[in-house]
N, CA, C and O of each residue as an XYZ file, in Angstrom:
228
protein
N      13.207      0.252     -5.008
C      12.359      1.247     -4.389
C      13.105      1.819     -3.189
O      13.778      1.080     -2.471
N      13.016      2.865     -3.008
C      13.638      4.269     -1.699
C      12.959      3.783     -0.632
O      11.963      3.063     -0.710
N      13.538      4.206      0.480
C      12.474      3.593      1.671
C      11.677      4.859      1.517
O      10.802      4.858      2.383
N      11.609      6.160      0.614
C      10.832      7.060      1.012
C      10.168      6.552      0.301
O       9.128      6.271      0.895
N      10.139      6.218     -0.762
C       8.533      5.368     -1.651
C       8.194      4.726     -0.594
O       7.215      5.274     -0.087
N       8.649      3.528      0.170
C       8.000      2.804      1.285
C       7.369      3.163      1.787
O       6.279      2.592      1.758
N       7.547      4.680      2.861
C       6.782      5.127      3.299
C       6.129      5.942      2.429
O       5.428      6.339      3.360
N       5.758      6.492      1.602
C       4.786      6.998      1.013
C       3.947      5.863      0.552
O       2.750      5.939      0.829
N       4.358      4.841     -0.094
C       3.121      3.811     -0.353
C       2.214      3.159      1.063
O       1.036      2.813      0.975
N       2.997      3.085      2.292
C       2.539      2.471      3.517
C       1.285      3.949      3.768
O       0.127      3.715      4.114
N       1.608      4.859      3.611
C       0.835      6.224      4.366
C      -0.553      5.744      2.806
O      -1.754      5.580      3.019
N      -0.090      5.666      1.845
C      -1.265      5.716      0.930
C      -2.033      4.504      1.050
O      -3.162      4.421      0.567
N      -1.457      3.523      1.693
C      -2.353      1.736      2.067
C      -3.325      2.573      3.453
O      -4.494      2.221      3.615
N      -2.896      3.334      4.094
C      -3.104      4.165      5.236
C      -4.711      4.536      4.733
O      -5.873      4.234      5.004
N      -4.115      5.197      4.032
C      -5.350      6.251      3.844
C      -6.371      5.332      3.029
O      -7.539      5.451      3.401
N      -6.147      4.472      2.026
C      -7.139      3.644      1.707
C      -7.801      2.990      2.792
O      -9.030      2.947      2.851
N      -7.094      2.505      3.609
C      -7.872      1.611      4.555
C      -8.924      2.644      4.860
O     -10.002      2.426      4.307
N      -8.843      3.949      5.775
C      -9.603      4.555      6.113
C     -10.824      5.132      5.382
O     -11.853      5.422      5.993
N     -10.682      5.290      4.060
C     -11.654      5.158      3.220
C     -12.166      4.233      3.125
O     -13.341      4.598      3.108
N     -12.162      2.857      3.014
C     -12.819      1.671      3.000
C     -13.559      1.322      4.199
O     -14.395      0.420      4.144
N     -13.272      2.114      5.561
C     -14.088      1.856      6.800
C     -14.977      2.729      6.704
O     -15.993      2.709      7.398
N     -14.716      3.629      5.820
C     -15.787      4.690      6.536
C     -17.190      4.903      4.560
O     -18.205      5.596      4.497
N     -16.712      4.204      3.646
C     -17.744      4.057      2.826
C     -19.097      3.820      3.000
O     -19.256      3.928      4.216
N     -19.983      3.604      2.578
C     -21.251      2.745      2.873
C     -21.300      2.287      1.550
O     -21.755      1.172      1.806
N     -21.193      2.292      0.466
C     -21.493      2.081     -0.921
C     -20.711      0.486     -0.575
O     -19.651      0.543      0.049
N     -21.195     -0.783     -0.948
C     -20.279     -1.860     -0.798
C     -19.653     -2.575     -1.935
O     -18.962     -3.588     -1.827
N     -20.049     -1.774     -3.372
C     -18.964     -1.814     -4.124
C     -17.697     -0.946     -4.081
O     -16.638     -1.458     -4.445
N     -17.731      0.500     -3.606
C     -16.948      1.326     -3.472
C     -15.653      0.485     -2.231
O     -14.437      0.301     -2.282
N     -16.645      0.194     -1.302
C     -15.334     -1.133     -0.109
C     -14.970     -2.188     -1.073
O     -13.814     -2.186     -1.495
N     -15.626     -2.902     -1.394
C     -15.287     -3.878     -2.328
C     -13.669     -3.684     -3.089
O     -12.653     -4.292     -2.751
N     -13.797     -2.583     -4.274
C     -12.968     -1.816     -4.671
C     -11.520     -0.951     -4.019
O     -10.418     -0.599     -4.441
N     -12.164     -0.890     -2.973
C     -11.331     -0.230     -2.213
C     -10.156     -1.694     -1.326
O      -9.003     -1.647     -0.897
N     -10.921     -2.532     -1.372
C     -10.185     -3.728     -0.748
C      -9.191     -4.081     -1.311
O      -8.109     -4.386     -0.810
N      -9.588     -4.055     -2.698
C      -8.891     -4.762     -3.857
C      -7.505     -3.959     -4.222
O      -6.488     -4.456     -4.705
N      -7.709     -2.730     -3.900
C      -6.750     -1.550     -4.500
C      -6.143     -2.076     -3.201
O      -5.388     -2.972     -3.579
N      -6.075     -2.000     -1.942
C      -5.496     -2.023     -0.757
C      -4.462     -3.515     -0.774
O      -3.322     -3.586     -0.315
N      -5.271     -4.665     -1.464
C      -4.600     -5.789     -1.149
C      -3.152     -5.811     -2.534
O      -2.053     -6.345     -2.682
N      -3.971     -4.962     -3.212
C      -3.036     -5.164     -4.615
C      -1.415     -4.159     -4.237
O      -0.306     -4.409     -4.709
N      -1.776     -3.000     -3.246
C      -0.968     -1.936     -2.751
C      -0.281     -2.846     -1.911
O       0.805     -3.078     -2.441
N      -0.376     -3.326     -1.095
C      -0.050     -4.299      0.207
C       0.767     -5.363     -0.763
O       1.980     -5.277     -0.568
N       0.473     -6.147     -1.559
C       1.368     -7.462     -2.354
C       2.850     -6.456     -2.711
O       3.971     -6.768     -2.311
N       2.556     -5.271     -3.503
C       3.479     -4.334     -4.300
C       4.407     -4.431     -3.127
O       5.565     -4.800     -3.321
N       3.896     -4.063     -1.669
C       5.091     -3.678     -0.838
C       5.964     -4.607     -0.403
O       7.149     -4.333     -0.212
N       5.305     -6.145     -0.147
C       5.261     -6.989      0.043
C       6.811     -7.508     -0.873
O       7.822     -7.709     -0.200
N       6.851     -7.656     -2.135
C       7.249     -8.293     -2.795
C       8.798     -7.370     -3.273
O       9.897     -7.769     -3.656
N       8.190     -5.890     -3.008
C       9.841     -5.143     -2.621
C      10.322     -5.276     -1.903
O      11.522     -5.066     -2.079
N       9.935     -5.692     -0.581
C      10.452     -5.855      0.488
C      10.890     -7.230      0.781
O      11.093     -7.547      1.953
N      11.076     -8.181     -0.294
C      11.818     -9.369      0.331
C      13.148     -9.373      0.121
O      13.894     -8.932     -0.754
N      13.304    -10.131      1.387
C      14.688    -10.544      1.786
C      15.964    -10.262      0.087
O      15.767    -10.362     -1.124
N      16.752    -10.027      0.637
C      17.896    -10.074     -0.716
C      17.635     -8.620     -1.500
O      18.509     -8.447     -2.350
N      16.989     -7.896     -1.460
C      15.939     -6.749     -2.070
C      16.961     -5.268     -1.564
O      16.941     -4.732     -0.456
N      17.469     -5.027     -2.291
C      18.594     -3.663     -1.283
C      17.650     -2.783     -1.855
O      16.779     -2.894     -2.717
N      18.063     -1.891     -1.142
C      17.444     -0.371     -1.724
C      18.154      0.705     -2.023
O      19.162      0.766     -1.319
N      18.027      1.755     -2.924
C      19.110      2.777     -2.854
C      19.776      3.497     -2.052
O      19.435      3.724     -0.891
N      20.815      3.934     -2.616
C      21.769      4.179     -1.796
C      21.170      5.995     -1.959
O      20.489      6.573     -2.806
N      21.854      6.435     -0.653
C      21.149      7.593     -0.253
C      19.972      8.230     -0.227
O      19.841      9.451     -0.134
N      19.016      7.354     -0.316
C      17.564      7.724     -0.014
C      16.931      7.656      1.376
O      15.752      7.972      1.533
């Protein structure tokens, strides 16, 4: 993964969060948690140690 995917996936964990504060429906948060934690592991697990990233991105 590009660090520009990085930051585009970090800005889209972004914007979920803010949807999930501002819902009232508490399956819609619910849902929204789940997408957030599942987005968050993804970054998580590109980003370990030993993990290079492309070259010129």
């Amino acid at each position: 993964m590009t660090e520009r995917q990085f930051r585009e996936l970090e800005t889209e964990i972004a914007r979920y969060r803010i949807l999930e504060r501002e819902v009232t429906d508490p399956l819609a948060a619910c849902l929204l948690h789940v997408i957030i934690s599942e987005l968050e592991a993804d970054l998580q697990k590109d980003r370990e140690p030993g993990q290079q990233l492309c070259p010129g991105d």
